[in-house]
N, C-alpha and C positions, 0 to 999 in steps of 0.2 A: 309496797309496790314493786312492781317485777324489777324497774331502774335502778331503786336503789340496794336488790337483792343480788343483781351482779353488775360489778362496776370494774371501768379499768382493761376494757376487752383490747387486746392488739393482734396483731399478725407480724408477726418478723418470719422475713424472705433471707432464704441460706445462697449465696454464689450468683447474684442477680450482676449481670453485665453493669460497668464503667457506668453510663448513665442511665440504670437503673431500668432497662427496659426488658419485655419478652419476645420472645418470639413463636413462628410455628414450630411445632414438633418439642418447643424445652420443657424441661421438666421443671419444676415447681414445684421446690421441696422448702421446709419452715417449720413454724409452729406458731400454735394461738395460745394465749392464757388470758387469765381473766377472773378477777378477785370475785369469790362468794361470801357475801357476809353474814351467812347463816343456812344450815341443814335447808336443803331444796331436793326436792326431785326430779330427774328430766326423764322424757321417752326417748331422746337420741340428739345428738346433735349431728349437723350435715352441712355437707358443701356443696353450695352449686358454680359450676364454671361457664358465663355466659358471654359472646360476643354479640354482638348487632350494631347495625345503623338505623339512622332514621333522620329525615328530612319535612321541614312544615316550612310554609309560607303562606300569603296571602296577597292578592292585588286586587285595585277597585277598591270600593265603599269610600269611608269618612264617615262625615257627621251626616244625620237625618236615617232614616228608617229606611228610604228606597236607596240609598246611595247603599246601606249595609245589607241591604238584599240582595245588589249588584255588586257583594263583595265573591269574589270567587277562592276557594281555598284548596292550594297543593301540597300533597305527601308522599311519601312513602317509605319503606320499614321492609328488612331484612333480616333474619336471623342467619350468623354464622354458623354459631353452634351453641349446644345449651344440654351440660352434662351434670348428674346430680351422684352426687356419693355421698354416704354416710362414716363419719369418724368415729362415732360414739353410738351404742346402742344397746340395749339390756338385752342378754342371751337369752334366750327359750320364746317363753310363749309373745307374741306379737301383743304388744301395747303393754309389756313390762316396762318397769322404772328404776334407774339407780340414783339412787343416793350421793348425792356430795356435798363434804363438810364443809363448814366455815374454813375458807384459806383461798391462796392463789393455786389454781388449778391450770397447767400444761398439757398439750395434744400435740402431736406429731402429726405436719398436713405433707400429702404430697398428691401432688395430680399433673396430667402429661396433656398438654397444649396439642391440639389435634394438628395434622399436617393439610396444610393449603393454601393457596394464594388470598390471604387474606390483607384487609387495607391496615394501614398503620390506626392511631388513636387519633383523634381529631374533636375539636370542639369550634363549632362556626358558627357565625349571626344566624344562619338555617338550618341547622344541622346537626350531626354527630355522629361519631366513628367509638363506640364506647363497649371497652371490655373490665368484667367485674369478675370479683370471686365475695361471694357472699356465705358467709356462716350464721346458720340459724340455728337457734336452743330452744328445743322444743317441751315444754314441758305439762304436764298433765292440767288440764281446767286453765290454763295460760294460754291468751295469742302468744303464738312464735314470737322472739326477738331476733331481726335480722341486723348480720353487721355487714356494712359492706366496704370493701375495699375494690377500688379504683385498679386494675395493672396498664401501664404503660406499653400497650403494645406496636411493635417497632414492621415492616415488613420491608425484612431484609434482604434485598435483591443483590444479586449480582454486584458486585463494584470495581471486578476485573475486566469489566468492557472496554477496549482503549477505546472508544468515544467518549469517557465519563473521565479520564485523564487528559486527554486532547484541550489545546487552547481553542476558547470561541474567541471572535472578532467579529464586531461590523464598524458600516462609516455611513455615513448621511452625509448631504451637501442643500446649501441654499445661496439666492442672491436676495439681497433687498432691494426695495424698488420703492422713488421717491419722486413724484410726478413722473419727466423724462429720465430722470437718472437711474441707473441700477449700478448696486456696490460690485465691489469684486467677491468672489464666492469665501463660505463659510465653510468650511469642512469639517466633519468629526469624526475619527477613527477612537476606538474602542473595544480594549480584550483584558480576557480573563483570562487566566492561567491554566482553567480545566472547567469543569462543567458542573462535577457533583462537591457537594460541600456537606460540612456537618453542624448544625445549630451550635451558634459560639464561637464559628471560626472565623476567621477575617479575610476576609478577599480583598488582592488587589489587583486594582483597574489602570490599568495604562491605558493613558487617552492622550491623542495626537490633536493637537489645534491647529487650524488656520484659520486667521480672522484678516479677511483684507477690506472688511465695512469701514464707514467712520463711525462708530459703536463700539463701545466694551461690552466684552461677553464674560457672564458668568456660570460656568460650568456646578452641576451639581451633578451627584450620584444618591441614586435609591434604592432599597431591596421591594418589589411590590408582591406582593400575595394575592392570586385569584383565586377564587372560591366560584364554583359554578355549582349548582345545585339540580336534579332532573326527578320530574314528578315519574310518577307509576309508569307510564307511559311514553315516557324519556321526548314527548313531543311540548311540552312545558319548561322552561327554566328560569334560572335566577343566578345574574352574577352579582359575584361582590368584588370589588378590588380593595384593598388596604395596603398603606403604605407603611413598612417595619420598623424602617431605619433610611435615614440621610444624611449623608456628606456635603456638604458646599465648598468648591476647591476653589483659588484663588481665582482671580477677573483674568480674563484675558484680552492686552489691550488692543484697541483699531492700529490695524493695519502692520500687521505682525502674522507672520508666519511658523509654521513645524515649533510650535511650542508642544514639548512632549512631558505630561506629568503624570505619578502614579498619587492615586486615590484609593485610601486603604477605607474600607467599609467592615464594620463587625457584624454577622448576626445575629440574631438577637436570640442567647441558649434555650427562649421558651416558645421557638418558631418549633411550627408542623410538620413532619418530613411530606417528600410530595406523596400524595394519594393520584392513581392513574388505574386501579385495578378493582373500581366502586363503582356499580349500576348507576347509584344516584347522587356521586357527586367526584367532582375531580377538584386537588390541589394543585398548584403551580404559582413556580416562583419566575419572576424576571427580574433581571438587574437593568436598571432604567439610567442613559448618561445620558444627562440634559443638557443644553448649551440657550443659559436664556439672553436674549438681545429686547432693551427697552424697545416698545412700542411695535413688535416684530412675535411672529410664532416662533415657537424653541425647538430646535433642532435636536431631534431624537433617536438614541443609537440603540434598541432593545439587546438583551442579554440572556436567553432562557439558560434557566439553571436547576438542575436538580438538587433536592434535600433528600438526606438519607442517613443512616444511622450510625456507617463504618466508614471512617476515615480514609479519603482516595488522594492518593499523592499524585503530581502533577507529574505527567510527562514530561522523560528526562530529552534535553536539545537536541535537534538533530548535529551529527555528528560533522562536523565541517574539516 
């Protein structure tokens, strides 16, 4: 059988960035090998380098026959690019074969990551952002065998923006109200240190209390991930919201004021950088500071934040 005829196939990547990612324009240099356990012949072996997207969902139907007739189903599918080269191939006449003996056989691969605004990798409840390098061995009266590897591709914007170093801050406020009575106001202030982050790093949130209810408040923090999804026609969607990571910071008691605590949150290293520059689907992150009060709605301070792949240091204080 062709499987047990070549076993042990890998790809080792040469100078791949810190967390292992690509980009547009890099080059992509390596090598494949791959144990043969007996005299075979191939017509060539080749690479191909493909990007795309693609997005499915459905709404309507259930159970019963009519209700699945009145199911309705959204898509759609983008090719970035899709390059084929050959590593290996018998010189002279077309549909020649070379010979290789029992043993571990090595190739030298390299190929150049086309330049463009392309979206990072992505994997969602409806979706995908997926780029591959696939090596096929093609051999005489054999299906092809394809191997494919996965790359990690990153899309690296800008991170010199002072917007993307800049502190965010907001605040919310409420009163509660209990037949005639209404408490004294709840306020929430809440800031970040800068805007863009990188998977794995820790963020932290200063948050401002004031509680003048007769009610303890318990403050949490979360990282939340939108997923929005756009059929063919960008007049269809589908969000998703998920929630990464949470903090719950200590209570804060009634009737207490400028209580000011920081709340250290991690990301989580196998978050998605954000996606903004895809037809059919966009990522985003917010950092959510909650303040829950029994028997009462929780006051809410959003926090948009970018993900991204190069590390942005926060703006240095103003100078006083």
């Amino acid at each position: 059988m062709f499987q047990q005829t070549i076993k042990n196939f890998t790809i080792n990547f040469n100078n791949l960035s810190e967390r292992k990612t690509v980009s547009s324009g890099d080059l992509i240099t390596g090598h494949i090998s791959f144990d043969v356990t007996k005299e075979i012949k191939i017509n060539s072996i080749t690479m191909r380098l493909k990007g795309a997207a693609d997005v499915h969902w459905s709404s309507g139907g259930g159970g019963g026959r009519k209700r699945r007739r009145q199911r309705k189903v959204y898509s759609a599918k983008v090719d970035f690019f899709d390059l084929k080269s050959v590593l290996v191939q018998q010189e002279g006449a077309v549909g020649g074969t070379t010979k290789l003996q029992p043993g571990t056989h090595v190739y030298p691969i390299s190929c150049l990551l086309p330049q463009g605004d392309f979206p990072s990798t992505f994997h969602g409840v409806h979706g995908k952002v997926l780029y591959t390098l696939t090596v096929g061995i093609n051999r005489p009266w054999h299906m092809a065998k394809d191997f494919v590897t996965e790359l990690n591709f990153a899309n690296r914007f800008n991170t010199n923006q002072p917007e993307l170093r800049a502190p965010l801050s907001g605040s919310n406020n409420m009163t509660l109200c209990c037949l005639w009575c209404a408490s004294g106001p709840i306020t929430v202030t809440a800031s970040a240190e800068k805007k863009a982050f990188i998977p794995g790093e820790t963020v932290k949130i200063i948050c401002e209390f004031s509680n003048a209810s007769s009610r303890t408040a318990t403050p949490k923090v979360s990282l939340q991930q939108k997923q929005v999804y756009y059929d063919r026609s960008k007049v269809a969607r589908r969000r998703i919201l998920k929630n990464l990571a949470s903090v719950t910071g200590q209570p804060v008691s009634a009737h207490t004021t400028d209580v000011r605590t920081e709340i250290m949150l991690t990301i989580p290293s196998s978050a998605y950088l954000t996606i903004s520059n895809c037809s059919m689907l966009d990522v985003d992150y917010l950092i959510e500071v909650k303040l829950s009060i029994r028997a009462a709605p929780d006051l809410t301070v959003l926090i948009p934040i970018i993900m991204c792949d190069t590390p942005v240091n926060s703006a240095p204080p103003p100078y006083m």
